[in-house]
C-alpha positions in Angstrom: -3.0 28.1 -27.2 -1.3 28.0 -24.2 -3.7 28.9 -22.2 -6.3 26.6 -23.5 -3.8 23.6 -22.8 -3.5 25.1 -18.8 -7.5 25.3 -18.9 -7.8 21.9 -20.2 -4.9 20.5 -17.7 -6.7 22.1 -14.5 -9.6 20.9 -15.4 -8.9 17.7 -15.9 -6.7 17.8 -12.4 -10.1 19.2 -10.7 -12.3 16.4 -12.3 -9.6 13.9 -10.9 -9.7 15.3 -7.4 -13.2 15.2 -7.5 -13.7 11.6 -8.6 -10.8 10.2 -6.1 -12.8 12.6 -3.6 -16.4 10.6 -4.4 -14.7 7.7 -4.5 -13.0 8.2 -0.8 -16.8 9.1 0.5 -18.3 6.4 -1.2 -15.9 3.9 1.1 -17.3 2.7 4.5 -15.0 3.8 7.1 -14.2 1.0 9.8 -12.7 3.4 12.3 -13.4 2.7 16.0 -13.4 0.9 18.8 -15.5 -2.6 18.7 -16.3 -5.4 21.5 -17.0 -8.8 21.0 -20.3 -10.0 20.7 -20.7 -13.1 23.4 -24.1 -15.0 24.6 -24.6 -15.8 28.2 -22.9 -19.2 27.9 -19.4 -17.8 26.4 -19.4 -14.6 29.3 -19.0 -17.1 32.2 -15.3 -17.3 32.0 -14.1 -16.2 28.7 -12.3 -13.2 28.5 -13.5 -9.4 26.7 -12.2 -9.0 23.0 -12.4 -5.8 21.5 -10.7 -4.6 18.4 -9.4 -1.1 17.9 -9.7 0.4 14.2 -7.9 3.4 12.1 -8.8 3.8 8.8 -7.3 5.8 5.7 -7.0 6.4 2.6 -3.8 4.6 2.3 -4.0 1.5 5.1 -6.2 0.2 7.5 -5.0 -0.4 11.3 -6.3 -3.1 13.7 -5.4 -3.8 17.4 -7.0 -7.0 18.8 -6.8 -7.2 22.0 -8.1 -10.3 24.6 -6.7 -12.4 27.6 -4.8 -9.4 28.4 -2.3 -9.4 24.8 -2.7 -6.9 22.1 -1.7 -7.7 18.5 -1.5 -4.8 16.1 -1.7 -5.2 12.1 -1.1 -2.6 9.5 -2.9 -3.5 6.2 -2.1 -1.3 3.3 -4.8 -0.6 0.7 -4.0 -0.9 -3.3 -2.1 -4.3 -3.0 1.1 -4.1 -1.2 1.9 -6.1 1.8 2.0 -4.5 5.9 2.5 -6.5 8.9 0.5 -8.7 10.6 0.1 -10.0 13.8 -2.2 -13.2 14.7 -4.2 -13.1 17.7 -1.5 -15.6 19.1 1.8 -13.4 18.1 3.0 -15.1 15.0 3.8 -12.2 12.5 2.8 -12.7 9.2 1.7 -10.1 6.0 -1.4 -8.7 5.1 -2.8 -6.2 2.7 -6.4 -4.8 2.4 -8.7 -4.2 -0.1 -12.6 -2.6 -0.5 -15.1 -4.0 -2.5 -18.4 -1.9 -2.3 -19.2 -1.8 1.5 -17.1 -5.0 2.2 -13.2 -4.9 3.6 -11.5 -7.7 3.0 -8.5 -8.2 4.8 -6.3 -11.1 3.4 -3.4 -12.0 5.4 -0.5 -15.2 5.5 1.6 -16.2 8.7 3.8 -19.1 8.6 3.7 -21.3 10.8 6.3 -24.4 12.3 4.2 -27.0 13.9 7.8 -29.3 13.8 11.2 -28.6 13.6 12.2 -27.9 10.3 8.8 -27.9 8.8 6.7 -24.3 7.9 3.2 -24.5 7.2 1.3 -21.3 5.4 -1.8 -20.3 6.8 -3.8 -18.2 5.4 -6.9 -15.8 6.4 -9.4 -13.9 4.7 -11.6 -11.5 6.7 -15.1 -10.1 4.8 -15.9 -7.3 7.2 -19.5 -5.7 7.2 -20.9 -2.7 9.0 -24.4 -2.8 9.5 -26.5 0.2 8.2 -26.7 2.2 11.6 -22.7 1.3 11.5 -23.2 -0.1 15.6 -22.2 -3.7 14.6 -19.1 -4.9 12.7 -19.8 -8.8 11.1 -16.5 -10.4 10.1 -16.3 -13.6 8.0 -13.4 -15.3 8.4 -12.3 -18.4 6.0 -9.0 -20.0 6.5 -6.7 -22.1 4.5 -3.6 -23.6 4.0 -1.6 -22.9 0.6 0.9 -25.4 0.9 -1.7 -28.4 1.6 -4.1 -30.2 -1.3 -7.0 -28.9 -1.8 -9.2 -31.6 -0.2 -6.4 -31.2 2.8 -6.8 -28.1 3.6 -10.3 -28.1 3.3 -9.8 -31.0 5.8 -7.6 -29.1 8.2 -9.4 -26.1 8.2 -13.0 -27.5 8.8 -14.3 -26.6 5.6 -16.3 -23.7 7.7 -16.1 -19.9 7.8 -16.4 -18.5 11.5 -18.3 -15.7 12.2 -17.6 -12.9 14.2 -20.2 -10.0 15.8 -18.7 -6.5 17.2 -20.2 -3.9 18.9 -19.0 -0.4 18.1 -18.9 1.2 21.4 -16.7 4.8 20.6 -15.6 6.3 16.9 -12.1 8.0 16.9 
């Protein structure tokens, strides 16, 4: 009897691997190193962006860097909260999650646009790879929580950006 219970238990252990294993292969992996997309009109003058990614099974890592500063963000996976850096240095929280072939990378700084006054803003990312994996699309919608509805909306433009990478090296 004892054995039959060990059989069943390592088999179920081996058809868990297995499954977490598919699943892990199944995710796109963002890794690498990514320059901005610009036309002719934006080059003249504006300076290089490129974003630096690591990617696990655990968190995903991304180092923006343009105009010569470099902001780094740690986004854990399965709904805890890592650090986040805005492209202009205000720390903030983020986590990450997959959905198919789509990272989404969700993230709130607070801002103080007046003395004694904080403003939440908040940023969702949808990041694509497209099927050779050479450029990374990312959505970006932004919000603020602590503003109506028809405020926000206001504040914000109403309007996702859009945002073109070239990968240029994998780690």
């Amino acid at each position: 009897m004892k054995r039959v219970r060990l059989a069943a238990a390592l088999l179920a252990i081996t058809f868990s691997v297995s499954v977490k294993q598919t699943v892990a292969a199944d995710t796109t992996d963002f890794s690498g190193k990514y320059v901005i997309n610009q036309t002719k009109k934006a080059q003249n003058g504006s300076a290089q962006s490129t974003l630096q990614v690591l990617q696990n099974e655990n968190a995903i890592e991304v180092t923006l860097a343009q105009s010569g500063k470099s902001t780094t963000s740690h986004c854990p996976f399965g709904g805890s909260e890592g650090d986040y850096t805005s492209p202009g240095g205000v720390l903030g929280k983020c986590k990450a999650e997959v959905k198919g072939k789509t990272l989404i990378l969700d993230s709130v700084v607070v801002t103080h646009p007046r003395q004694n006054s904080n403003v939440r803003v908040h940023a969702k990312e949808r990041w694509q790879l497209s099927r050779d994996g050479k450029t990374l699309t990312i959505k970006t919608d932004i919000d603020f929580p602590d503003f109506p509805f028809g405020i926000s909306a206001a504040v914000s433009g109403d309007t996702p950006t859009t945002t073109k990478y070239t990968r240029v090296d994998t780690p």
